[in-house]
Every structure is written in C-alpha cells, then in structure tokens.
N, C-alpha and C positions, 0 to 999 in steps of 0.2 A: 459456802462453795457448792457448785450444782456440778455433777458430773450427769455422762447418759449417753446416748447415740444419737449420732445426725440423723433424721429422719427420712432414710429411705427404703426403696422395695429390695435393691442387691445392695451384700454385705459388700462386695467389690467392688463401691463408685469408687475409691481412687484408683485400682489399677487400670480403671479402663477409662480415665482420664489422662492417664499417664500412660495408655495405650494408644487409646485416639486423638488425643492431641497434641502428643510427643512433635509431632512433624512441623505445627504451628508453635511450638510453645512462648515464640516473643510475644504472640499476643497478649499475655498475661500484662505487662506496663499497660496497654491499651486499653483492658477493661477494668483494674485497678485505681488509675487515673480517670476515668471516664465515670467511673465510683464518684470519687472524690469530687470530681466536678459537681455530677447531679445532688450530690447532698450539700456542697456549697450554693447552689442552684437554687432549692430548697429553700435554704433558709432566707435566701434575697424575698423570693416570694412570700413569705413567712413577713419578716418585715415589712413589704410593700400593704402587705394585705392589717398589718397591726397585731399581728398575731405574735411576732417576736418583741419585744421589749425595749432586750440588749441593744450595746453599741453591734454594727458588725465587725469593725478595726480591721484589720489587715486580715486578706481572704486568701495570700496566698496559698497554692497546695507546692507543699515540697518533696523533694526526692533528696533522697541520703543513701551513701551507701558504706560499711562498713568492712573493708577487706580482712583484716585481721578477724571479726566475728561473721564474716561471709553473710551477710545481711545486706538488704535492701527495706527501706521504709518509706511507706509513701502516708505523708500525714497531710488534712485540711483543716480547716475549723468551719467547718459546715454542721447541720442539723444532730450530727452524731446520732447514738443508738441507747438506748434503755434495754435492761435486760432481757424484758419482755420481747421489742423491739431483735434486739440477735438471734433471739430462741425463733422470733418468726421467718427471717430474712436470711439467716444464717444457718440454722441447725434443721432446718424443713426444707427439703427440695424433691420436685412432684416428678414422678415417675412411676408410668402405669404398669412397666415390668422392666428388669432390666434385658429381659432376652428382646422385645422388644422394641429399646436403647438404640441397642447394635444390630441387630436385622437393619433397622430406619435410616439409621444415621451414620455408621458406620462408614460409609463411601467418603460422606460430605465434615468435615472438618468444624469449616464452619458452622452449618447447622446443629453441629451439637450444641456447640454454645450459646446459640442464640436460641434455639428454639426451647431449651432446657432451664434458663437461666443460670448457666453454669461462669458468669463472668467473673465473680469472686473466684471462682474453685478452680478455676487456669491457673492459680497463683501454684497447686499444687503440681504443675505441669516442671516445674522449676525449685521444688524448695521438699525440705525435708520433713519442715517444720511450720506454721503459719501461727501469728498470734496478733488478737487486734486489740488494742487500748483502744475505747470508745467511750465519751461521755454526751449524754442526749443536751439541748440545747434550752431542755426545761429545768427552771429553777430548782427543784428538788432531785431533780435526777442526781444518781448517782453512778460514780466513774466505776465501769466492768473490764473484766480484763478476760479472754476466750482467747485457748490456743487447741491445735491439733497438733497432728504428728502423722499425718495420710491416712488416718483411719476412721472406721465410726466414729472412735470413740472422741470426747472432747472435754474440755475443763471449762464453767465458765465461772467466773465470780467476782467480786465486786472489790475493789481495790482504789489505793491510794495515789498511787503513781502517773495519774492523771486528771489534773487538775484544771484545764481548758476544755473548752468544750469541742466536738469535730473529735473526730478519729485518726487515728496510726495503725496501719495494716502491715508486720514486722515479718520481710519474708527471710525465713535462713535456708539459704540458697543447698540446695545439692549435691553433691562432689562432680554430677554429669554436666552440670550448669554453671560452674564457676565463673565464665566466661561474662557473665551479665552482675558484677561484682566488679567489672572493669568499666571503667570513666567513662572511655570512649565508646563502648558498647551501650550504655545511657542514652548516652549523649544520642548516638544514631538513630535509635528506639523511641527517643520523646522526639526528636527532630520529627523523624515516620510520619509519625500516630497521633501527637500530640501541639503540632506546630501551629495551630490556630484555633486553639480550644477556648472557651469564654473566658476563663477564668486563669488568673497572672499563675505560672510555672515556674517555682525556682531549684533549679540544681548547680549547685555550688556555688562559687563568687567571683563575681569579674574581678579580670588581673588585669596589673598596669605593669609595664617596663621598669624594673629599678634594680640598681647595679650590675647590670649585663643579666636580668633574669627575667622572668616572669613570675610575679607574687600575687596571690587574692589580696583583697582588698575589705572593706565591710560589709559592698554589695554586692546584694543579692546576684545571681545571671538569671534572668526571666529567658526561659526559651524559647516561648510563644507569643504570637501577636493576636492579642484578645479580642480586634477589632477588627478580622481581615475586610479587603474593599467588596468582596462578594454581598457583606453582610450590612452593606450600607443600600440606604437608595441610591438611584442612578442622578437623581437631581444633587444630592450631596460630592458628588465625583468628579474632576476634573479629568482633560486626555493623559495627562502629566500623571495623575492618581492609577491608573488603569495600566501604563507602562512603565512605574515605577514597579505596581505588583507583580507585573507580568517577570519583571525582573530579580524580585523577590523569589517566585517557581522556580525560573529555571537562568541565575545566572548568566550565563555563558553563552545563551541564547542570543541569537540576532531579534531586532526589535522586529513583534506582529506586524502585521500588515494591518488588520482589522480586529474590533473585539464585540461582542455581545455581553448584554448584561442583563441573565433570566432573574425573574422575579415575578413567580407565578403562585397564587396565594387558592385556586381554585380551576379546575378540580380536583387540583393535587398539591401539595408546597413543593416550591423548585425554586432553588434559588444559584447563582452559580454566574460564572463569567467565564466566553469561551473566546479564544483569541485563534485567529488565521494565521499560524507561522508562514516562514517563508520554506514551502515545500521543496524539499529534495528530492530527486528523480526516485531513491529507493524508502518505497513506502515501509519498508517492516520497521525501519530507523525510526520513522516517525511516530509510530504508535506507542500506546500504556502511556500519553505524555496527559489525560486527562483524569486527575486524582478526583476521586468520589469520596465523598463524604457524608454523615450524618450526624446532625448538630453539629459541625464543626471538629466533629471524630472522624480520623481518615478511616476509609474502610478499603478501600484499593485504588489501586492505577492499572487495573485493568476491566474496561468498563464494555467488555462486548457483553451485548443483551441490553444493554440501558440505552445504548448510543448506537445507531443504523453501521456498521462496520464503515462506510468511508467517513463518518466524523470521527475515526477514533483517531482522523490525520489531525485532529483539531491539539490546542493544547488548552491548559485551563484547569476548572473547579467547578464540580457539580456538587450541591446541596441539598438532599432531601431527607428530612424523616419520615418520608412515605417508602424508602425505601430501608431495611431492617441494617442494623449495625453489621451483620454478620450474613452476608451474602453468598447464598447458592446458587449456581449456576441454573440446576433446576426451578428454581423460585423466581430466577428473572424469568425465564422463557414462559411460564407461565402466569405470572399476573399480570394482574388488568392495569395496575397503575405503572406499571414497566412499561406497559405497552402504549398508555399515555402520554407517558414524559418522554418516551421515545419519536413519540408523532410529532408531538408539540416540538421538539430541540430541533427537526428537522423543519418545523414552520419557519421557526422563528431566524434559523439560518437562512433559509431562503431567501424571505422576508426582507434580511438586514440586507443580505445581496442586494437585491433588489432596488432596496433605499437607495446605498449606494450609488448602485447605475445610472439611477433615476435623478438623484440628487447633485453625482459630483462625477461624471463620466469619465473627466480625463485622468481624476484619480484611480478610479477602475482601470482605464486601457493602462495608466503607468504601471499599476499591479497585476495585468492581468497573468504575465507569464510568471507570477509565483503560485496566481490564484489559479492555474487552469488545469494542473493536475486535478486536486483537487476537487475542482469542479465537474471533469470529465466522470473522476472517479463516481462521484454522487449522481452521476446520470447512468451512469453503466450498473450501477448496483442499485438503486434506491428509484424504484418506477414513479412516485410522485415530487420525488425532488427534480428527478426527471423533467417530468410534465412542469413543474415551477421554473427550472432554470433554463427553457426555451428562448424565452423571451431577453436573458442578458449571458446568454452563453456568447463567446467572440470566435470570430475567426480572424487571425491577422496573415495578411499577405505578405510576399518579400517586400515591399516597401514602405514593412511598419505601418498598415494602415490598417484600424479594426471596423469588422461588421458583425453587425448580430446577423441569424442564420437569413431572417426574411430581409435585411438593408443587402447581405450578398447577391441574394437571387435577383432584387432588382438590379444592380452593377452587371451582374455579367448576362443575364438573360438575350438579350439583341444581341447577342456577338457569340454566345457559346452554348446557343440552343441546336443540336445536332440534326440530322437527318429525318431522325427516326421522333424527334419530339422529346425530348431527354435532355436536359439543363446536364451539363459539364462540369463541375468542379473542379479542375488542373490545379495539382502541388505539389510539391519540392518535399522534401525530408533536409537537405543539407545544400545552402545559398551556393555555396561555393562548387561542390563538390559535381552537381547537378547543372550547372551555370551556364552551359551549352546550350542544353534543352530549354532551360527557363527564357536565354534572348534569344530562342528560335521561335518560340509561343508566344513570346511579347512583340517579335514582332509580326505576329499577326494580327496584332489587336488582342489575344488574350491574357486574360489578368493569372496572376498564379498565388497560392496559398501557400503559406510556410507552417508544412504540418511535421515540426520535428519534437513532439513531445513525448514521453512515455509509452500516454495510454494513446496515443493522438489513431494509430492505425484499427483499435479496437472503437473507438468513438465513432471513426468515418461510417462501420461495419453498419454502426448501431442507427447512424442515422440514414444510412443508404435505405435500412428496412422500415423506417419511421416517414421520412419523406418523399410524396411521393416523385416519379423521374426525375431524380435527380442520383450520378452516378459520379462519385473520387475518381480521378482517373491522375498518376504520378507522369511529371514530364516526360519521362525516360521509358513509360511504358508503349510508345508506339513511336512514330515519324511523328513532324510538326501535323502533317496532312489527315491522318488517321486518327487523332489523337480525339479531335470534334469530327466526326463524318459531317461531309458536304456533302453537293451533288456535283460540282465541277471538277471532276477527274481529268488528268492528263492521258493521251495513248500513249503507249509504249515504243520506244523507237530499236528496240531489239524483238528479234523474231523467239519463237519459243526455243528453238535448235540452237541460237545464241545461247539463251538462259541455260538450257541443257550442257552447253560446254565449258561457260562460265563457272558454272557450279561447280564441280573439281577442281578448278581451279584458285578459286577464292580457298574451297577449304583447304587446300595445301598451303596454306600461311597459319590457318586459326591456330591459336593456345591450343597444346595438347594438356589432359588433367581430367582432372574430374567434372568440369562445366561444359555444359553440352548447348553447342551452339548449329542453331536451323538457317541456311543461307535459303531468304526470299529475295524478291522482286517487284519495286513497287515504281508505276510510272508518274514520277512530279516533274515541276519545273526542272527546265535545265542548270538554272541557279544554283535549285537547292543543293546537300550536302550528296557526294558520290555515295558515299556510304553511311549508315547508321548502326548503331547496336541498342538494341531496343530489351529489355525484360519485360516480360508479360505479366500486367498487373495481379492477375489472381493470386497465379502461382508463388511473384514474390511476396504479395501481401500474408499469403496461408504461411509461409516460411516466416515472416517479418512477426508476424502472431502467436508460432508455433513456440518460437524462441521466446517470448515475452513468457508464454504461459508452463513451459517447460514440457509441451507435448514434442517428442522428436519423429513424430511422421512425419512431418512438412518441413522439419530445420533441417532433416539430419538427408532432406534428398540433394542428389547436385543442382545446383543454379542452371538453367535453363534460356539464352538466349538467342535473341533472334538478328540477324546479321540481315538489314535490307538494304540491295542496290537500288541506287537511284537510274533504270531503265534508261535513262535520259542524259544524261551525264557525258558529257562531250567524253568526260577521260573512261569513261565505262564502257563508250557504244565504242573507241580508239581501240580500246583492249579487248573488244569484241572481234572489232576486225582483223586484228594482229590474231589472234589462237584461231580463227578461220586460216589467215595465211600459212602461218606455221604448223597447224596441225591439222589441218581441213579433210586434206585426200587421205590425209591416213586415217581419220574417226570415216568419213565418208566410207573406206572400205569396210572397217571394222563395220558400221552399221548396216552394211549390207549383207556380209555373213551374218551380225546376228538376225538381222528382217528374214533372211532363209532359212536359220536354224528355227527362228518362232515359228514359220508358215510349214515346216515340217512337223513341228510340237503340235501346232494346231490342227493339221492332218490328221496327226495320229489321236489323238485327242478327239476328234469328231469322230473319231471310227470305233473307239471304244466308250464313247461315254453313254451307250443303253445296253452296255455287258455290265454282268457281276465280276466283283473281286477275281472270282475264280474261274472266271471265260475268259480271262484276259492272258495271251500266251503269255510265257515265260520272256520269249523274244520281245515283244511289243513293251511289258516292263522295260525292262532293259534300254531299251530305244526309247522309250520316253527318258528315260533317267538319267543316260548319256546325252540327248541333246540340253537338256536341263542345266547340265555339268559345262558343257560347250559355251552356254550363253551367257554363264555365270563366269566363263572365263574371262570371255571375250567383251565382256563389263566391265570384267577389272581390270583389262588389259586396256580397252579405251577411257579408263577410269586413272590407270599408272600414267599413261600418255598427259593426260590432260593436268594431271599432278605436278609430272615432273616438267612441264613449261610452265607452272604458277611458282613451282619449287625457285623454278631461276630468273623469275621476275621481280626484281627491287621493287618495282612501282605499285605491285600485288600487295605486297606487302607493308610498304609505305602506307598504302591507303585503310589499310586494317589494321596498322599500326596508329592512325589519327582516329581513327573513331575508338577505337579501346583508349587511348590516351584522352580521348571528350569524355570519357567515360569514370575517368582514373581507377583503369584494370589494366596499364603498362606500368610494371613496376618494376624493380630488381634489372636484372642482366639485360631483359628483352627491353626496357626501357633506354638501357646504354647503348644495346645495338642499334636502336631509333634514332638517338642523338648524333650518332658516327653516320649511320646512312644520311643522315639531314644533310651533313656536311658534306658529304660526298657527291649531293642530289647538285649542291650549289658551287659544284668546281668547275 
C-alpha cells in the first residue's frame, strides 16, 4: 500500500476548488464521463493500430447511483490505469503557485478547469469522498484501488476487487449535494452534457407497462446517440435525416425553414449543422438555441463570441476541437481560431442564402417573411454579411410581389423619380389600417411596399445611408401630391385672409390631448380629398425607433400631426365664403384696431430702437407694453369669434371627423358621435 500527497504547490487545492467551482459544480458528470469516453477512445485506437490484443466486447460506460450509500459511479472498460499511470495523472497536478491560481483564474469558473486540468478533481466539487477501481488494459497489469477524502493526502494500492479492465470512479456524494443522488437529477445532467457522446451511455433500464406500472426490464437505457447527423458526411444524409434531428433538439419546435451542414477540416475543424427556424418578432426568445460542442461534449448554448450575435437567432450544433471544452468568455474574444470559424459560419450562411435564391426562388419569396427578420438583422449588425446579402435581400409590396433592392429601383424609377432627382420608395406598415393612402398613391400610378416587420424601420435607415438618392417615404407622411414632388402644382382658389380665417376655425373641431396637430394648406385638384391628416415622416420614424430601441426621447414626445386643406375643394372654398358672410365685418373691424394698435407699436418702436435700456422713459415702456397687451387681446378675441362659428358647425367637423377616421384616430365616444351626426347629415 502507497500512501503520500497529491503533488501540488498549495496545501488548500481542495477548498478552493470547492470555493471556485462550487457555483458550476454539475459540471463534474461532464468531465467524469468525458474521462470515460477518452479512455474508451483510447483503446479503440489501441486496437486499430494492433497494439491491443484483447476482445473489446461491450464498451459501454455506465452510471449507477446508490441512495442509501449516497454514491455515484461512473465505470467504462476502456485503456484503464497502472499504478504508475495514477501516481502520473492523478496524484501530480501543475501549478506554478497557488496565489497565483486565484489572482488568474478566480473570475473565470471555467478556466480553471480547463486550463488546470482539473477535470477529475470537479468530482470533489460534490463528494466527500472520491475512490477509483482501475485496472490497465495490459496483460500483467494489476488492479489499484486510490481514494481521498478532499485532502492532500491519499491511499493508493493494489487490490482484488477489480477484476476487468477500464476503471470505476466511486463519488460519495456530500450532505450539500445530495440532490445529484436523485434519478432525475442524472438523468437531466447526462441529457445536458452527455447526449451525443461517441461512446453508448447506460443509466438504468428500460421499463415496460405491466400491471398498471412501470417496471425495468434487462435493458440497458443508452442515453445518448453515438452517431448524431452532424457527425456524418452531408452525402450520407437525406432532408428527412436533417429534420428528423432537428426534431430530436428541440421537440416542440416548428419545422426549419432551411439548414446548413459545416464541415470544415482546414484551417480549423468545424463541423456542426445550423438550421433557420421560423423567427418570431421577439428576438431574446430566440436565442442560446445554438449548442456548442467539443468532440461531441456539450460545452454551452450560449455561443456569443463564436457566432456574429445575429446568428445566435439560428438554431443547431456547432462542433469543434479547436475550441477548448471549458470556455471563457475572454479566450473567445481573443483568439484567432474564434475569430475564424466566426468569419467562415458567416460565409457559409450567406453562401447557402444565396444558393437558394439562386437555385429555387419561389421557395425563398414563400419563406421570405420568416427569413426576413433574420436577415435584416445580419445586415444591421454584421457589415460583410451585409455587403453579401445585397444581392437576395427582398422587398415585398402590398400585392405580395418580391424584388431584390436593384429589380425595385427599376419598377418604380419612371413613375417615382421626384423633382429634385431622388427615386421614392412609398410604404405601408399596416394594409388595412393605412388603406386610404395606399389606393390614393396607387392611383397615381405608384407602387407601395409592405414594410411591417420588426427591424423593417431600422433597415429602411440603414439603407437610405448606403444607397445612393433613394429616400422611404410612408403613405401617410404627406398628401398623395407631395408625397413624390412634381413640377405641376395647382393655384390656390382661396386668398391668404381665407386661410387666415379658416384656421381658427378648423381647430375648433381637432382632438384636444396630448397630440399636437399644425392646420396647413395645400392647393390640388378639386377632386381630390377636402382634407388630409398627414404625420411627418422623421419625427414618426425617430418615435417608431425610439420604442424599438428603448430610448424614450423620441417615444415618450407627443405625436405631431399635420391637418392639410385641400385650397380647392368646392366644400372648403363654400366654407370659406360662409365664415366671410357670417363673420367678415366683425374680424374686418377687429383687424383694423389691431392694423392701428401695430402701426402705433411700430411708431414707438422706431423712436426708441437707437436708445439704451435706460433712455427709454418709464412712460414709453409702458406704452409699448399696453399696446402689446391690446393686440394680444384683440387676437384672441378675433380668434374666439372665429372658434365659436367652427364650434357650431357640423359640417367642420364632419370633415375632420373623416379624415381622422381614414386615419383610424376616431375611436371611442368621438367615433359614436360620428356615426349619429352621419345620420343626421342624411335626414
């Protein structure tokens, strides 16, 4: 029997394994199992090469657990160990100080273990106790038996009680851990970590139905699929192969749209399958759906740093041993083969896009609005996915028809090239809601885009600044007329002193609240609509963005609209003449007391404006400040006038009631009163 110390620099490795890896401690099944594998692994090699003998017989590694002696055993019959062999692998572990240790590593969880080789010594993250039965895979070896108890110190010596070859690693679990001593807690932790490891996994025994129960039976339960589809060639795979596994991941899931299948041997291994779900408007749902791996050892499902953040909408299996079992966030960010197999998974997405388009079109435009999130996102975040997805990026109009960005500009160019030399792009956010504006621009000949997606307002932004004159312009942001500037303008068949009068009187009808509405005047056809209510593209756009991004400058201002008459408008220039009739002689006087109080302001005004502050008498103040007061009266007083004749006109209001109702911002009460006035219009 050999006694002695593990061979390290601090007499404290275990509490400060059981300090810093207390917060991960599942991982311990993971590099346990992951043991077991590689020494099973081992000896295949061994064998292939002639170097092993023996039969290999049945390879599986199993898991056991013992509740009554609170133990877990994970045994393989793989290459096993020689004494020699423990004392190297097991009682030697390299550390060049332990203050050192914790300065470095202390942050990072994972790198301790991996950088440490601390994969076995996790076991003590969970147990009180650790003891390994091992017998080497060479004929005269003999069976050892080594246990600790969390300290230097250790037993090891040679023994009877194992008689196969391949090892049993015997954890006796801790009073804080008892939890991983239950079935189901297993079960969940080889599921994790161990679900498509090479090598057949068995923990416990399939049960069948019998006498109203569920009973084991004599076999095995293998928990893993030793051959997943990632790990095949692509020539071996059928579509039926690729969505069967997909359905293996993630159950419950709707079937991919699309999938990829990496397999890159230089200048990095990568190997993996990434499928295009059917995106949902809220991205955070979608994400961690892409599990990473190494040999077939999960190491996470959360893959930012390996994967450009819009693929982490993707779903799937990434495989590489270029990337370490035991991953730090700092170790992605900075190596070089991270930053390879990140460039490449963005080629080879693009790539496949591409195929697609290229290949099978009308399957694209049928998926595009699952793919277009998605897509946008990888142009808005990722500048060379960008620049690659130019060319099968879509835009679809309200009549269901798709263009790429350059088949658009030739469609609408002859019809929606402006004034000023500036291509037009007109679109909707919502068919319905919008519906007014869209058959008022359609029938001018122009086409309209159906941009209701997500990112769609942050996309327009991005390529307003990428392409050149060419400007988003929404139906609702202007009249039919203004919307594409021309050069053939209408005159005006109201005088300015109209407009002046009308004014007050339109806004005695608008919505009183928080939305702040600008009555203009624009001279069109007398066809066209008397009135419009129009939102000003910027301002809604900044607001439409603000909200997306959760900045509240631009969400949290009031909405801002513009109310423009049609100058022309038989029923406009009628109600022009009526508030002349009815109110004419009396604003006529009021504007001429104020025309005299100004030309007195102005008097006085020219008579002190090359005096100082203090040259100016006290009287002349004053008399500036009273006529001030006078004109401001007599504004509002021609201002009440002209109110309260809009206040008692139905037909005022009637007409600012249809254009908010084109608009659908007549709801509630003011909606009902609509309906009852309609009726009333037609008795």
């Amino acid at each position: 029997m050999q006694t002695g110390k593990i061979n390290v620099t601090s007499e404290n490795i275990f509490p400060i394994i059981k300090k810093f890896l207390y917060s991960d401690h599942e991982i311990f099944l993971r590099e346990l199992v992951s043991n077991a594998v590689d020494a099973t692994q081992k000896l295949k090699a061994l064998e292939r090469r002639d170097e092993f003998k023996g039969e290999l017989g049945d390879l599986t590694i199993r898991i056991n657990i013992d509740p009554e002696k609170k133990t877990i055993t994970i045994s393989d019959r793989g290459i096993g160990m020689t004494a020699d062999e423990v004392n190297r692998y097991i009682n030697e572990i390299a550390f060049s100080s332990a203050n050192e240790f914790l300065e470095k590593y202390k942050a990072d969880v994972n790198a301790i273990i991996g950088h440490f080789g601390l994969g076995f010594y996790s076991a003590f993250m969970v147990s009180k106790k650790v003891e390994i039965y091992t017998k080497s895979y060479k004929s005269d070896a003999k069976a050892v038996h080594w246990s600790c108890e969390g300290t230097p110190e250790y037993v090891l010596e040679e023994t009877d009680a194992k008689t196969d070859r391949g090892t049993d690693v015997i954890l006796h679990i801790d009073d804080e851990n008892l939890n991983f001593i239950e079935k189901s807690e297993i079960e969940k932790l080889l599921k994790k970590y161990c679900r498509f490891l090479p090598i057949p996994i068995a923990f416990g025994k399939e049960q069948k139905w019998e006498n109203g129960k569920y009973v084991d039976t004599d076999q095995d339960k293998i928990i893993n699929i030793t051959e997943p589809a990632w790990t095949k060639a692509p020539t071996e795979l059928k579509d039926e192969d690729y969505q069967e596994f997909y359905r293996t991941l993630y159950p419950i899931a709707d079937d991919p749209l699309f999938y990829i299948h990496l397999n890159v041997d230089y200048p990095f291994n990568l190997t993996g399958i990434l499928y295009f779900p059917k995106i949902k408007s809220n991205l955070d749902i979608q994400r961690n759906k892409i599990q990473l791996y190494c040999n077939q050892v999960f190491v996470t499902d959360s893959v930012e740093g390996i994967v450009p953040e819009f693929l982490t909408l993707l779903h799937g299996v990434l495989d590489s041993p270029d990337i370490p079992l035991n991953v730090s966030r700092s170790y992605l960010q900075s190596d070089a083969n991270v930053k390879k197999i990140s460039a490449h998974i963005t080629k080879k997405v693009a790539d496949r896009l591409q195929e697609i388009f290229k290949n099978d079109r009308p399957q694209f435009e049928q998926k595009w609005d699952n793919l277009k999130l998605f897509i946008q996102y990888g142009m808005l975040s990722d500048e060379k996915f960008n620049e690659r997805a130019q060319s099968f990026v879509l835009f679809k109009n309200i009549d269901n028809k798709y263009f790429t960005i350059e088949e658009y500009e030739k469609l609408v160019k002859p019809n929606q090239t402006d004034k000023h030399g500036k291509l037009i792009f007109l679109y909707a956010t919502n068919k319905v809601d919008q519906h007014t504006h869209i058959s008022e621009v359609q029938e001018k000949g122009y086409d309209v885009l159906l941009l209701d997606g997500y990112l769609d307002i942050h996309f327009i932004n991005k390529l307003e600044n990428s392409l050149k004159d060419i400007r988003f312009v929404r139906v609702d942001a202007d009249v039919p007329e203004k919307l594409i500037e021309k050069d053939d303008l209408y005159q005006s068949k109201l005088t300015d002193k109209q407009k002046e009068m009308l004014t007050p009187v339109f806004r005695s009808q608008l919505p009183e609240g928080e939305d702040f509405f600008l009555v203009t005047y624009e001279a069109f056809d007398e066809n066209q609509m008397p009135i419009k209510i129009t939102q000003q593209e910027f301002m809604r756009r900044m607001k439409d963005m603000s909200s997306l991004s959760g900045m509240n400058y631009y969400a949290n201002m009031p909405n801002s609209f513009t109310v423009v008459i049609n100058s022309n408008h038989p029923l406009i220039t009628e109600l022009a003449k009526k508030v002349e009739e009815r109110c004419g002689s009396e604003i006529e006087e009021l504007d001429k007391k104020i025309e005299s109080k100004r030309s007195q302001l102005h008097a006085l005004e020219e008579a002190t404006k090359d005096k100082k502050e203090d040259e100016i008498s006290t009287a002349q103040k004053e008399e500036i400040e009273s006529l001030e007061k006078e004109i401001e009266q007599i504004e509002l007083k021609k201002e009440e006038k002209l109110k309260e004749f809009g206040s008692n006109e139905k037909r005022v209001k009637q007409l600012l009631d249809l254009a908010l109702l084109a608009n659908n911002m007549l709801k509630g009460e003011s909606l009902r009163a609509f309906v009852k006035r309609s009726f009333e219009f037609l008795e």
